[in-house]
DOPABA-616563 format. One record per residue (C-alpha): residue in one letter; x, y, z. Coordinates in steps of 0.02 Angstrom, whole numbers, padded with zeros to 5 digits, always signed. Last residue first. Layout:
BEGIN
AXYZ/...
***
This chain:
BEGIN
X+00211+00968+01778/X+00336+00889+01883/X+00229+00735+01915/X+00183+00737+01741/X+00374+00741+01675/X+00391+00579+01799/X+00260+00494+01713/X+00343+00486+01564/X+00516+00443+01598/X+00421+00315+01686/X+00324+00252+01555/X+00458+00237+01423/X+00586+00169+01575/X+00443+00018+01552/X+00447+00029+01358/X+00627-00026+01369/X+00770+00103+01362/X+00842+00115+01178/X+00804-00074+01143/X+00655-00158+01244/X+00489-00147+01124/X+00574-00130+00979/X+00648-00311+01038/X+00443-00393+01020/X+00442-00313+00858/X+00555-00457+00745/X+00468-00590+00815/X+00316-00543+00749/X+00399-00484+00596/X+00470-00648+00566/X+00286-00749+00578/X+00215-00627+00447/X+00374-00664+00319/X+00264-00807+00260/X+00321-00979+00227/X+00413-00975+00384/X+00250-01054+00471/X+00142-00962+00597/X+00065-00856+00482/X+00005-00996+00381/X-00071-01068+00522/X-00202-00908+00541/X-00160-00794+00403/X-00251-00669+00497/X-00187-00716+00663/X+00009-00653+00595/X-00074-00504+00551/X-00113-00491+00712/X+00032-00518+00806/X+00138-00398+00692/X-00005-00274+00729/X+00004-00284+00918/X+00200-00295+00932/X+00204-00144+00813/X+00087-00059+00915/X+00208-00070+01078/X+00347-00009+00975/X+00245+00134+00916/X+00166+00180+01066/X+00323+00185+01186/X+00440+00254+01064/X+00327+00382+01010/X+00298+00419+01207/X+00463+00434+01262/X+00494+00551+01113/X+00363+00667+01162/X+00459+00667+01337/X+00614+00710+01269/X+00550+00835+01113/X+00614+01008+01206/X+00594+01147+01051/X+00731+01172+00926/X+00623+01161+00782/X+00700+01009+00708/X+00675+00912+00864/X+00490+00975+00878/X+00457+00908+00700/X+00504+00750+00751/X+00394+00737+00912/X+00260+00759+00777/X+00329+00633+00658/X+00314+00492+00773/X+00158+00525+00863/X+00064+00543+00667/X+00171+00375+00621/X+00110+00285+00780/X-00068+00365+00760/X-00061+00271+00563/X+00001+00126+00622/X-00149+00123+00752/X-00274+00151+00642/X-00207+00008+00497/X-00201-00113+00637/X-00386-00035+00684/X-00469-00064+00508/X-00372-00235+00493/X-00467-00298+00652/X-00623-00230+00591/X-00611-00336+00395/X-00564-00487+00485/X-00731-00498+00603/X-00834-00436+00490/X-00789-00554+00340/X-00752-00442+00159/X-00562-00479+00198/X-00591-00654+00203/X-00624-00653+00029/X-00792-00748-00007/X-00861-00927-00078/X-00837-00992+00114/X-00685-00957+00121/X-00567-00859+00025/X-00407-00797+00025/X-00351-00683-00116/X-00407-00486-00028/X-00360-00567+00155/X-00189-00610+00089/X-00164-00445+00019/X-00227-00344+00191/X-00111-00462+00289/X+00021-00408+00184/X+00028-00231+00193/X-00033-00216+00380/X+00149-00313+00425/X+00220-00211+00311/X+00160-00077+00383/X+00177-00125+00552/X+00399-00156+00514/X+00390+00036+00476/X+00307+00094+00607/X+00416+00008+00733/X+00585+00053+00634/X+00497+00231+00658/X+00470+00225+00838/X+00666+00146+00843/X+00727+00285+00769/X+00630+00420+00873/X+00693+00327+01032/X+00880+00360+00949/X+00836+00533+00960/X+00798+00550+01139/X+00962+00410+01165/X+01067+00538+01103/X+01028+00662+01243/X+01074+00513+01347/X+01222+00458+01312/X+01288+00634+01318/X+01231+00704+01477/X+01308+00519+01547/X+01462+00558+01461/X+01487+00747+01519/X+01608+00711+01675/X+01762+00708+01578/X+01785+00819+01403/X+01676+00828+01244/X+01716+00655+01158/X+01876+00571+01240/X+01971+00526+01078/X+02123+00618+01120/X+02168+00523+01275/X+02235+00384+01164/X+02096+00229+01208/X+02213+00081+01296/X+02118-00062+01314/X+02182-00154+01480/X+02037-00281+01458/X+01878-00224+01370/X+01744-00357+01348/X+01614-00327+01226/X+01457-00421+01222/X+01356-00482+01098/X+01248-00438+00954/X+01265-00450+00787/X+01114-00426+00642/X+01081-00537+00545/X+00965-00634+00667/X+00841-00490+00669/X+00732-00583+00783/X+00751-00716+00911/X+00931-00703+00953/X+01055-00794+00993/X+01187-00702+01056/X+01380-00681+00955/X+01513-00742+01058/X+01636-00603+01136/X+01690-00473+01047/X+01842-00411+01133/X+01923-00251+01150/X+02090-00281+01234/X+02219-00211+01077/X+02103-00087+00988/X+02052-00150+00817/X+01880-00060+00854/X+01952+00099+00847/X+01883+00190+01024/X+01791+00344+01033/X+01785+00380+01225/X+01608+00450+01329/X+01655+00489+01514/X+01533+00479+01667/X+01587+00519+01838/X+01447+00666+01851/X+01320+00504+01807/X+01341+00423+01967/X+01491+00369+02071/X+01662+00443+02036/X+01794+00480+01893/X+01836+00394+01727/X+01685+00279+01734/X+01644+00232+01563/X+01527+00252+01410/X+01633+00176+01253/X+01568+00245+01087/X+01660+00118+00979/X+01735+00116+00823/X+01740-00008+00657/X+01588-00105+00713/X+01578-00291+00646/X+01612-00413+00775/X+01490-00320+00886/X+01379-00228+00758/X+01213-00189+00894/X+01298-00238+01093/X+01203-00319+01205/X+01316-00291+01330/X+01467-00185+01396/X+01623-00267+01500/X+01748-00188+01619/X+01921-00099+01581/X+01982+00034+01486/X+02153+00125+01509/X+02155+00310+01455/X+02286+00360+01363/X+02436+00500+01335/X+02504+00450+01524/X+02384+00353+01595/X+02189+00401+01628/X+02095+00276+01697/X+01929+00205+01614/X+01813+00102+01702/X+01660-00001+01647/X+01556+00008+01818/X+01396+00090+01731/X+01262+00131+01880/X+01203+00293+01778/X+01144+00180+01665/X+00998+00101+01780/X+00929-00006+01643/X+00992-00145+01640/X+01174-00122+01741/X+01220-00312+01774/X+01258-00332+01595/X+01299-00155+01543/X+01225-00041+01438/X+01317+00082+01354/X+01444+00052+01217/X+01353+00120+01047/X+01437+00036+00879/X+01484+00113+00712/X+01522+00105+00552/X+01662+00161+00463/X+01652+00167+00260/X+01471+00212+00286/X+01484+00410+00207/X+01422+00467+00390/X+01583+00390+00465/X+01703+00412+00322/X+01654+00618+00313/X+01620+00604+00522/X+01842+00551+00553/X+01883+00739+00552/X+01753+00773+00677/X+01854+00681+00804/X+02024+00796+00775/X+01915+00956+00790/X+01819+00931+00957/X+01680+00802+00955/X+01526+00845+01064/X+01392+00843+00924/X+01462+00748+00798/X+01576+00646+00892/X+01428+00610+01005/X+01288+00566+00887/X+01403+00463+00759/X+01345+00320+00856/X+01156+00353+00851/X+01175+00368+00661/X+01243+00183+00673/X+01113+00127+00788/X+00956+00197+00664/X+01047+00126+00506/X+01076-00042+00579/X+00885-00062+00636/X+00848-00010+00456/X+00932-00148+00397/X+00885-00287+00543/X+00717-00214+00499/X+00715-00264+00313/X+00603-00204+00193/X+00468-00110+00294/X+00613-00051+00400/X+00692+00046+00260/X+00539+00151+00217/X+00511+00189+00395/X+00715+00237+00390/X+00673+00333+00264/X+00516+00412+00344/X+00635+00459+00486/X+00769+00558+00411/X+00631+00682+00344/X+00555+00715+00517/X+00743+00748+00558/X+00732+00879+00442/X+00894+00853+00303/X+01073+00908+00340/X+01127+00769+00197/X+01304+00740+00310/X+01477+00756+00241/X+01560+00849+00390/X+01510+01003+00285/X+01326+00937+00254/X+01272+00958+00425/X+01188+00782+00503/X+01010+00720+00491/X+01033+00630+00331/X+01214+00558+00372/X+01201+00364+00314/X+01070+00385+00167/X+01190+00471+00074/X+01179+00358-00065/X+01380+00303-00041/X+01323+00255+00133/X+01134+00152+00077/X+01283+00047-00011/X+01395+00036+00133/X+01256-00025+00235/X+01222-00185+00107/X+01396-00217+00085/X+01395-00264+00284/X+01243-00361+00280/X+01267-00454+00437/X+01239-00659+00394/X+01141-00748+00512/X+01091-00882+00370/X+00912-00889+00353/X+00900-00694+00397/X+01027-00660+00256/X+00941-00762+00153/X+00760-00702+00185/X+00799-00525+00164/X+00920-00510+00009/X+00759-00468-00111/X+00679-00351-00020/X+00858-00269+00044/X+00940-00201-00110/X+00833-00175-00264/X+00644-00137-00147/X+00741-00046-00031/X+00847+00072-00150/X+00711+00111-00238/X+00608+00158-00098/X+00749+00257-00035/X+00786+00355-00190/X+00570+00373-00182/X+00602+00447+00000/X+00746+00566-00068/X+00655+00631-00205/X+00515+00669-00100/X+00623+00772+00028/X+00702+00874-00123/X+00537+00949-00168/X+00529+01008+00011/X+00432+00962+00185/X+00359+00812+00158/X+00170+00748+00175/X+00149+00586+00141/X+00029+00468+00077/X+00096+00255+00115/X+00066+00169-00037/X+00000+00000+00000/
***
């Protein structure tokens, strides 16, 4: 179904159809295998890099697009209702050039042209795997020696371990709580940063995640982003956009959902009629394709508060909270429309069901959602 959009410029709805071409060549028809087989679509990325699809929200002289935000986040819509794992990869890797391209000094913003043009891509070291959610707990320490800072603890569930050409390391360089916070850029080759063994997931199985073990890594005291004490301020104004990212992964993995549990109810029939003319079916499609629609509307209007300057934290709590949630809701029922087809591998119905259940706890799970939430009404 063809999704109607309002964009801001000319140039906006060139760069959506660019991305719809680019979805329906590259990553429709590479889905299934690279899914099958675990594989991380490295090419893939570099491809949507060389496009410019990498650095869309970022200024154009460190190689960026410098489009709207609200822009940046219909492609990656566009992206997820191809391939999530994709899309997913686009949204963490534009999270990791966050801090350099916001805090960096100088030296650091040299390396955004190769960053944002997908030759380096990167990976976002915060949690931790006693830490959950309470990130200002983060016991990963870095001490400062000589020209370096020595780097030791472990982070988890980590998007492009084994594959990540830099690191955004948030550790402890001085004491408890988030003033003790430091954020360190960190070549992935580093001697001490390990990979450790891949997880097994139950979604987006091409794309990497494990821990990362750092053991006497020594990060040159150069590539602290900003300066000590300012991680934690960092990590998380990123996160408020990253939540955006992940509301419109979410949106985009419901429409497709939507979109082919509408076609299958159109060619099914039973009882001498499409399924889609039953009652029953026909409602429950009328409010999966309501609610992906409010997800989108949520999405886009916290968007459009980012690119005007105005506070967007708590309007991004909620996209990500309602989209992600709605995406687990739609993904499940599409998958009851097809009844035991959807349940079979026949049909990519029973993948994005699986697929939406980790929108739902990436970039702070839907529980911190609520109470980041409900905190900002206690305040008033």
């Amino acid at each position: 179904m063809t999704v109607d959009r309002i964009l801001p410029t000319a140039e906006a709805y060139d760069l959506l159809e660019l991305a719809t071409e680019l979805a329906d060549r590259e990553l429709a028809p590479q889905v299934e295998g690279f899914e099958a087989r675990g594989e991380f679509p490295r090419a893939v990325l570099r491809t949507l890099g060389r496009a410019g699809l990498l650095g869309l929200p970022y200024p154009e002289e460190v190689g960026g697009s410098a489009q709207p935000y609200e822009v940046y986040l219909q492609v990656l819509e566009v992206l997820a209702s191809r391939w999530l794992a994709v899309a997913e990869a686009v949204s963490v890797h534009t999270l990791a050039c966050y801090p350099v391209a916001t805090y960096g000094a100088e030296q650091l913003r040299k390396l955004l042209p190769d960053m944002l043009g997908g030759d380096l891509l990167g990976a976002y070291c915060l949690s931790e795997p006693q830490g959950g959610s309470d990130a200002a707990a983060l016991t990963t320490k870095a001490v400062r020696d000589g020209d370096s800072y020595v780097v030791n603890g472990t982070k988890a569930w980590i998007t492009h371990a084994h594959q990540a050409d830099f690191y955004n390391i948030f550790c402890r360089t001085g004491g408890s709580g988030p003033a003790g916070v430091s954020c360190l850029l960190a070549d992935s080759a580093t001697v001490g940063i390990n990979p450790q063994a891949r997880e097994k997931t139950m979604g987006l199985r091409s794309s990497p995640v494990a821990q990362i073990a750092f053991d006497d890594a020594r990060v040159p005291a150069e590539r602290i982003v900003g300066e000590e004490g300012i991680g934690f301020r960092i990590a998380m104004s990123a996160l408020d956009s990253g939540r955006l990212g992940i509301a419109a992964c979410a949106v985009g993995l419901a429409q497709a959902a939507l979109d082919y549990a509408v076609a299958y109810a159109r060619e099914r029939e039973q009882f001498r009629r499409a399924i889609v003319d039953f009652q029953g079916l026909g409602f429950l499609l009328a409010d999966m394709a309501t609610q992906v629609s409010a997800a989108r509307a949520l999405t886009l209007a916290a968007a459009r508060l980012r690119d005007a300057g105005r506070p967007y934290s708590i309007e991004a709590a909620k996209a990500k909270l309602f989209a992600t949630d709605m995406a687990m809701r739609v993904t499940t029922d599409a998958v009851q429309v097809l009844g035991g087809y959807g349940y079979v591998a026949d049909h990519p119905v029973e993948r994005y069901m699986r697929e939406a259940k980790v929108l739902q706890i990436v970039e702070g799970t839907n529980q911190i959602q609520r109470l980041v939430i409900s905190r900002s009404l206690a305040r008033g």
